[in-house]
C-alpha positions in Angstrom: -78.5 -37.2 -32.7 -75.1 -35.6 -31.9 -74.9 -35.7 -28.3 -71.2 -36.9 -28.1 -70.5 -33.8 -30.2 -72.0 -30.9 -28.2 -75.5 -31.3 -26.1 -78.1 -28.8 -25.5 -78.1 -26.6 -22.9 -80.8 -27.6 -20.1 -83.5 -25.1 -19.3 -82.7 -25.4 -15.8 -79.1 -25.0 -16.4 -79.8 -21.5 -18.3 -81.9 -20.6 -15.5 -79.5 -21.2 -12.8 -76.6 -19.0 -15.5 -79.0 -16.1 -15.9 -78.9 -13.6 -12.6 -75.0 -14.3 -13.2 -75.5 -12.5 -16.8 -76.7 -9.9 -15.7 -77.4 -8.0 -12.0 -74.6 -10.7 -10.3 -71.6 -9.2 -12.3 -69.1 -9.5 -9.9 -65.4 -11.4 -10.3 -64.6 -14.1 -8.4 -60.9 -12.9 -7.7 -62.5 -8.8 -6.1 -62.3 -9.7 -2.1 -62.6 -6.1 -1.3 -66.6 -5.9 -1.6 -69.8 -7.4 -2.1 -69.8 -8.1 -5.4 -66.8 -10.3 -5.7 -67.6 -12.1 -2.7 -71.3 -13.3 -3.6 -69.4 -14.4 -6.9 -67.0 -16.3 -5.3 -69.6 -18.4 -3.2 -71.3 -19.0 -6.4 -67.9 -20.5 -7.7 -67.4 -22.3 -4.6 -70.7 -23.8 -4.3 -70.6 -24.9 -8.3 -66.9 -26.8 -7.2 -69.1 -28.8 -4.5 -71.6 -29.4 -7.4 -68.7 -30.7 -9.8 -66.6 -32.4 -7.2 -69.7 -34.7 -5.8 -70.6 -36.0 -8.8 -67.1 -37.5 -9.4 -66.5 -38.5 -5.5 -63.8 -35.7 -4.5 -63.0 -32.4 -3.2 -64.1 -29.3 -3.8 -61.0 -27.6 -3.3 -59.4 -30.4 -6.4 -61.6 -28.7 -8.5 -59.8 -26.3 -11.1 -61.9 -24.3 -13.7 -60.5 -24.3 -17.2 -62.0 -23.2 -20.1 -63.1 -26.6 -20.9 -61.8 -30.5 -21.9 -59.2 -29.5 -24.3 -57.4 -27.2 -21.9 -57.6 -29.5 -19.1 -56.2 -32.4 -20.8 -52.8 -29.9 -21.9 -53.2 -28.9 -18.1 -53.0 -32.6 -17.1 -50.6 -33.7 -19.6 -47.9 -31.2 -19.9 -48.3 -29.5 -16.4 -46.9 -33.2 -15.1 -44.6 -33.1 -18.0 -43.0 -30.0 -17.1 -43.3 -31.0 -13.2 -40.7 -33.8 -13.6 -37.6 -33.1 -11.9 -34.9 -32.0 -14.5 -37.9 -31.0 -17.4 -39.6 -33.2 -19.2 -37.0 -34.5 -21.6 -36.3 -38.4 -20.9 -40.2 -38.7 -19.2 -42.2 -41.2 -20.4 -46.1 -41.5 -21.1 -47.9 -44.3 -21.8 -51.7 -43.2 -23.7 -53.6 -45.1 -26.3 -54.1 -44.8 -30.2 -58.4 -44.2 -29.7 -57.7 -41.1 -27.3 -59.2 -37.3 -28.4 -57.1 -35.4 -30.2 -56.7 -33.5 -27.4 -54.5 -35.9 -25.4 -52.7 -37.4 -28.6 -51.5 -34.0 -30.1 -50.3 -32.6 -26.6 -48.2 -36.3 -26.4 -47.0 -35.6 -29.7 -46.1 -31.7 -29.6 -44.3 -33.4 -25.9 -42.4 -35.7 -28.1 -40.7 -32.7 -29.8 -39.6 -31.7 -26.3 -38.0 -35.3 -25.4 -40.7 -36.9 -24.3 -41.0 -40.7 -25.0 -45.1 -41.5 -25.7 -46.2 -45.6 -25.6 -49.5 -45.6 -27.7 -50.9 -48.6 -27.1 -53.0 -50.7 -29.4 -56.8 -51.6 -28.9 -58.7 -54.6 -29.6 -61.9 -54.8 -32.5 -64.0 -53.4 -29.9 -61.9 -50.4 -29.1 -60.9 -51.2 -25.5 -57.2 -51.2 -24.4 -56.1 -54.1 -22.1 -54.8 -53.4 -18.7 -52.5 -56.1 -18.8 -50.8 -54.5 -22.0 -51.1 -50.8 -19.9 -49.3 -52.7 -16.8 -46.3 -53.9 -19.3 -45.5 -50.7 -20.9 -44.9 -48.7 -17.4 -41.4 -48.1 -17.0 -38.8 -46.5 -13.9 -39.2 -43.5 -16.5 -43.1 -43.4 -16.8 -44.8 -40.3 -15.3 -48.2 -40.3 -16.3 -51.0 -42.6 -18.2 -53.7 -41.0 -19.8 -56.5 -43.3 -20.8 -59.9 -42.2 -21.0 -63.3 -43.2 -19.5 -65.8 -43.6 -22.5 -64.2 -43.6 -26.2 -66.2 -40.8 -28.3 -66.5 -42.6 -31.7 -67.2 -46.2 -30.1 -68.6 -45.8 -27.3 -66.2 -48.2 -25.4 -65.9 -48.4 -21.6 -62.1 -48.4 -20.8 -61.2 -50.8 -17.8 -59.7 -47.4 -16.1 -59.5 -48.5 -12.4 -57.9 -52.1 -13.1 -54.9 -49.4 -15.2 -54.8 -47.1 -11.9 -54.8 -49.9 -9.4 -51.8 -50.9 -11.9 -50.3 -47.6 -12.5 -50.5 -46.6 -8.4 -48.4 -49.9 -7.6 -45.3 -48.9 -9.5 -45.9 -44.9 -8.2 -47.2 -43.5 -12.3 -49.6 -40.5 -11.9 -53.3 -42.0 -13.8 -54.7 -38.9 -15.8 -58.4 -39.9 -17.3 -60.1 -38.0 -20.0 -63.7 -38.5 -18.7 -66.0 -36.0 -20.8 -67.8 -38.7 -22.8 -68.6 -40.3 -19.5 -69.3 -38.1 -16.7 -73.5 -37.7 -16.4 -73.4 -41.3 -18.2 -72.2 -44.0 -15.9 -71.2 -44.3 -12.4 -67.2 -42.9 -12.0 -65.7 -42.2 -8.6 -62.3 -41.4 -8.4 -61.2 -43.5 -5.9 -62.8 -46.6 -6.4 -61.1 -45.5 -10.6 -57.9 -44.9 -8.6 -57.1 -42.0 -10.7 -54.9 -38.3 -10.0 -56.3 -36.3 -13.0 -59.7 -36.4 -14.7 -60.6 -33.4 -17.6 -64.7 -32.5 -17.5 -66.7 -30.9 -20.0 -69.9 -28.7 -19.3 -71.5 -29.0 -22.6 -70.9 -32.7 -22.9 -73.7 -32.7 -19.8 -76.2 -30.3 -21.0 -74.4 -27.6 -19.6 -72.6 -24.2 -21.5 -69.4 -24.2 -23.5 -66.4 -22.4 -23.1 -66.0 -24.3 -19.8 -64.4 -27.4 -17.8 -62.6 -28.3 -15.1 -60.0 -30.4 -13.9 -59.7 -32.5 -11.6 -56.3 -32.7 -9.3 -56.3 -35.1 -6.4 -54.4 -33.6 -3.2 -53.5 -36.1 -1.4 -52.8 -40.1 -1.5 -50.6 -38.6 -3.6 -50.7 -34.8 -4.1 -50.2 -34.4 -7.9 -48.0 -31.3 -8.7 -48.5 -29.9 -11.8 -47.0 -26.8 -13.3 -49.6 -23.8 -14.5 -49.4 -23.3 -18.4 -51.3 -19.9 -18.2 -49.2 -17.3 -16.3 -50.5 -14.0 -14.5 -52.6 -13.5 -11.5 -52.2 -16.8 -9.8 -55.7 -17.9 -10.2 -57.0 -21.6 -8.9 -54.0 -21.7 -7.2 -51.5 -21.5 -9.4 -52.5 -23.4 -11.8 -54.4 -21.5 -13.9 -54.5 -18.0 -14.3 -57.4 -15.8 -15.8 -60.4 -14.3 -14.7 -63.1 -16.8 -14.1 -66.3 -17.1 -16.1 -68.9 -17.2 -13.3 -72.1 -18.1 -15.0 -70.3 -20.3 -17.0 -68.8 -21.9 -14.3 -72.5 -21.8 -12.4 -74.1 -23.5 -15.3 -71.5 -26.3 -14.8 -72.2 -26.8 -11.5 -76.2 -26.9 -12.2 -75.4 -29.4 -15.0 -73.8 -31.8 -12.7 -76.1 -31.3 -9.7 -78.7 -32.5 -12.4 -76.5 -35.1 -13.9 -75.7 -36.9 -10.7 -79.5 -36.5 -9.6 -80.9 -38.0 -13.2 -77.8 -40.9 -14.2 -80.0 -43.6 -13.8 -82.7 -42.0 -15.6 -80.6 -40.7 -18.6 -79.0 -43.7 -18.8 -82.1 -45.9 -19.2 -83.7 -43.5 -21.7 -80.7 -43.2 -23.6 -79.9 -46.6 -23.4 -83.5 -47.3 -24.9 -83.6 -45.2 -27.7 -80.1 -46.2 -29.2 -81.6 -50.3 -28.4 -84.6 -49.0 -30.4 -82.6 -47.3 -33.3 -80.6 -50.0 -34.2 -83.3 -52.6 -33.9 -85.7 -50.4 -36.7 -82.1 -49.8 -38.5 -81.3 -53.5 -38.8 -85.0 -54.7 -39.5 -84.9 -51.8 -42.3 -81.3 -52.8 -43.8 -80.2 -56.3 -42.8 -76.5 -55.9 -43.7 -76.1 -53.0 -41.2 -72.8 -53.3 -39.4 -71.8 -52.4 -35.6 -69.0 -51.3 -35.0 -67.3 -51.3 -31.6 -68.7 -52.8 -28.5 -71.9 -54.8 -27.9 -75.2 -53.2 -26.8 -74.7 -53.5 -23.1 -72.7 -52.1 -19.9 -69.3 -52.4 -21.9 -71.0 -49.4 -23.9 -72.0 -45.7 -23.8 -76.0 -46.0 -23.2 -76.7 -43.5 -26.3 -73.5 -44.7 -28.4 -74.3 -46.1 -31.8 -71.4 -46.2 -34.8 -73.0 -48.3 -37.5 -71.4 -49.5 -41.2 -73.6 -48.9 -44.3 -71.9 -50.8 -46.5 -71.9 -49.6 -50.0 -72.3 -46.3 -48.8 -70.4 -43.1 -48.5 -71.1 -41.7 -45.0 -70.3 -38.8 -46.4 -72.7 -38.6 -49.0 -75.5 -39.9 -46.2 -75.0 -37.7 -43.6 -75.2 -34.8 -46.8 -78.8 -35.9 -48.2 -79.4 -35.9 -44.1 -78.4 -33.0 -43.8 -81.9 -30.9 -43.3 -83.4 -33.9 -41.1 -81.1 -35.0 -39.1 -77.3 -34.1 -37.3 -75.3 -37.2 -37.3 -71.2 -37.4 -37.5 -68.9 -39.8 -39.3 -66.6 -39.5 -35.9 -65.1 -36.7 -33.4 -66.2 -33.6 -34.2 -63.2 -32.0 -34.0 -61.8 -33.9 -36.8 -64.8 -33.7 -38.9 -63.4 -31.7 -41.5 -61.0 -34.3 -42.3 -61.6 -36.5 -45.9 -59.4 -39.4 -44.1 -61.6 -42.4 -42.8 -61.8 -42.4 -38.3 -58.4 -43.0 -36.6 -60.1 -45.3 -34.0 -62.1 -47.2 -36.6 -58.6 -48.1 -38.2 -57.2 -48.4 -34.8 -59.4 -51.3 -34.2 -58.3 -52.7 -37.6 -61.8 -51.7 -39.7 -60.6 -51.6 -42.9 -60.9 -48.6 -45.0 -63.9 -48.9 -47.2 -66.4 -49.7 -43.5 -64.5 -46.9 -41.9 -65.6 -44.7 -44.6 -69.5 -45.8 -44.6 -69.8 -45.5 -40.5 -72.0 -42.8 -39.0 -72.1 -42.3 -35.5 -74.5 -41.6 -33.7 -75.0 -40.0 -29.8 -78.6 -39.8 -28.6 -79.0 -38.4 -25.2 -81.4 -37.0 -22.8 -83.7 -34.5 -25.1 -84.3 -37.3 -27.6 -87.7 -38.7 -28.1 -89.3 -41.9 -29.6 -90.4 -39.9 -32.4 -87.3 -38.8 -33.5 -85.7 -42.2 -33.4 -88.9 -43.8 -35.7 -88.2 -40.7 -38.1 -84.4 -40.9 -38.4 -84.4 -44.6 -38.9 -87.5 -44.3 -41.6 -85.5 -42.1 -43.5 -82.3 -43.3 -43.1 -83.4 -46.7 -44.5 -84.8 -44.7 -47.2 -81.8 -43.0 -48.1 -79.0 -46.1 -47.8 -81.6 -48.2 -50.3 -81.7 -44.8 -52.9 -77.8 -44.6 -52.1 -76.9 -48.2 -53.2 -79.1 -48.4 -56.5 -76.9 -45.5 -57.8 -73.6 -47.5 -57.0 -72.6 -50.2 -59.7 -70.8 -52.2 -57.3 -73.8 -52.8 -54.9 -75.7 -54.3 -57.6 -73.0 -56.5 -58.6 -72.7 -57.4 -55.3 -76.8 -58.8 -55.4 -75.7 -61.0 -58.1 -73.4 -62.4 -55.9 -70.1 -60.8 -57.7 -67.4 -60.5 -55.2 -66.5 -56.6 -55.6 -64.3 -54.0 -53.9 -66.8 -51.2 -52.5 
């Protein structure tokens, strides 16, 4: 029940990767026989896959080895695109963004780069409005993403790109969490740059792309991998073909089954908190409420009196669960998005977050939420201050 952190790879995905593991060896970048060419369809036909389930091009598409490279390829490659360098730019982000987009702003800052990070509300959603008042003559870029990963909040991203394209500021969107959840076309989100994920949609990992809109207007961006002058430019290497195949099968079957993941998704997290609540009536939610403002398999939930830490360990050998992004999860400090939605210390530190997606079952939801129940109750007898707390003692947990 980790689906924000990683998802499995889908049979038909691994079936679509496998002749490109073996017989189909070829690289994409050989035009002087057979092999490279048949390889270089396949790459071709898996940018039509990627490209139509966002609404654009298949020539936009550019692979990277997946959501963390094409947020620096985003970020920086406009950076570094700015006439004169990227000293005296300006980029406007929020404080809820991956780590991925806030380190490259802050490694950036060392260069001369001015970064806005704005502020979110107690359901983790930045306001347009506020996005709008920060631009400046200087502003380059805003990077805002689709679906936050801890909260599972929508971002109002084509009311910032209507706002952004006015006053001529390049829109980059960090849209992993979302893509293969909700509807997102790049137009009607009137973004220039959005970052993909394969195994955030059931596909393999190691891969991503990046999308770069060519016209209305062209976004120039400067290649931070030199040598060879792959994907035109802007990213040199050799391409992983199955890889890059599975992603294409993964959104061919993620634009096909949206609706359908969606519901089921949407269903089981509705049911999980429901048992979770009836189980533990002090249960708190944390970010937005249970409806299209929401990821449909997004959960974060408080267990006050509880150390999520010590939870998710007696959970351990039943069931994966996260107390936030997994690429901060070996940090003790409580989430930076909880905080940044002004949950206070002790609740950031008892939230658990769970991601159900498309391989979860009924089943699996009764059984976590049996046993979760089971283990908050034995968690709270042990702690002095939740018995105080029946007696009506006002304590600090």
């Amino acid at each position: 029940m980790d689906n924000h952190s990683t998802t499995p790879l889908d049979p038909r995905v691994l079936e679509a990767m496998m002749p490109w593991l073996t017989e189909r060896f070829g690289n994409a970048a050989s035009r002087s026989h057979a092999y490279g060419w048949e390889a270089e369809e396949a790459v071709d036909a898996a940018r039509e896959q990627v490209a139509t389930l966002i609404g654009g091009s298949a020539r936009e598409i550019v692979w990277t080895s997946g959501a963390t490279e094409s947020d620096n390829l985003a970020i920086r490659g406009v950076a570094d695109a700015v006439a004169g360098g990227p000293s005296g730019a300006h980029i406007v982000t929020t404080r809820v963004e991956h780590k991925a987009v806030l380190d490259t702003c802050k490694r950036l800052e060392r260069d001369g780069v001015e970064v806005t990070y704005l502020a979110v509300d107690e359901l983790g959603r930045v306001s347009a409005e506020e996005v709008g008042a920060a631009l400046r003559d200087e502003t380059v870029l805003v990077s805002v993403m689709f679906l936050n990963n801890e909260v599972g909040a929508v971002q109002p991203i084509a009311e910032i790109g209507r706002l952004a394209k006015a006053r001529g500021v390049i829109v980059h969107c960090d849209a992993v969490q979302g893509i293969g959840r909700l509807p997102f076309d790049v137009e009607e989100m009137s973004v220039d740059l959005v970052s993909l994920s394969a195994h955030k949609m059931y596909g393999p990992k190691g891969v991503g792309a990046l999308w770069v809109r060519r016209k209305g207007p062209r976004v120039r961006l400067v290649g931070q991998i030199d040598g060879g002058g792959h994907e035109r430019g802007m990213r040199s290497g050799t391409l992983n073909v199955p890889a890059i195949v599975g992603m294409g099968e993964a959104a061919r079957i993620a634009k096909e089954e949206l609706e359908r993941d969606a519901a089921h998704a949407r269903a089981l997290r509705d049911r999980l908190w429901e048992r979770l609540r009836a189980g533990l009536p002090d249960v708190q939610r944390n970010g937005p409420p249970l409806d299209e403002t929401r990821h449909p398999g997004n959960l974060n939930v408080s267990f006050p009196f509880v150390e999520a830490e010590s939870l998710m360990l007696a959970l351990k050998d039943i069931v994966a669960v996260s107390s936030g992004s997994a690429c901060t999860s070996a940090s003790l400090e409580p989430s930076y998005v909880l905080r940044a939605m002004g949950v206070d210390d002790e609740r950031a530190h008892a939230s658990i977050r769970f991601g159900l997606g498309r391989f979860n079952t009924e089943e699996e939801v009764d059984r976590v939420s049996e046993t979760l129940v089971s283990e908050v109750k034995r968690l709270r007898a042990l702690n002095p201050a939740y018995r105080l707390a029946q007696r009506g003692v006002d304590v600090d947990w």
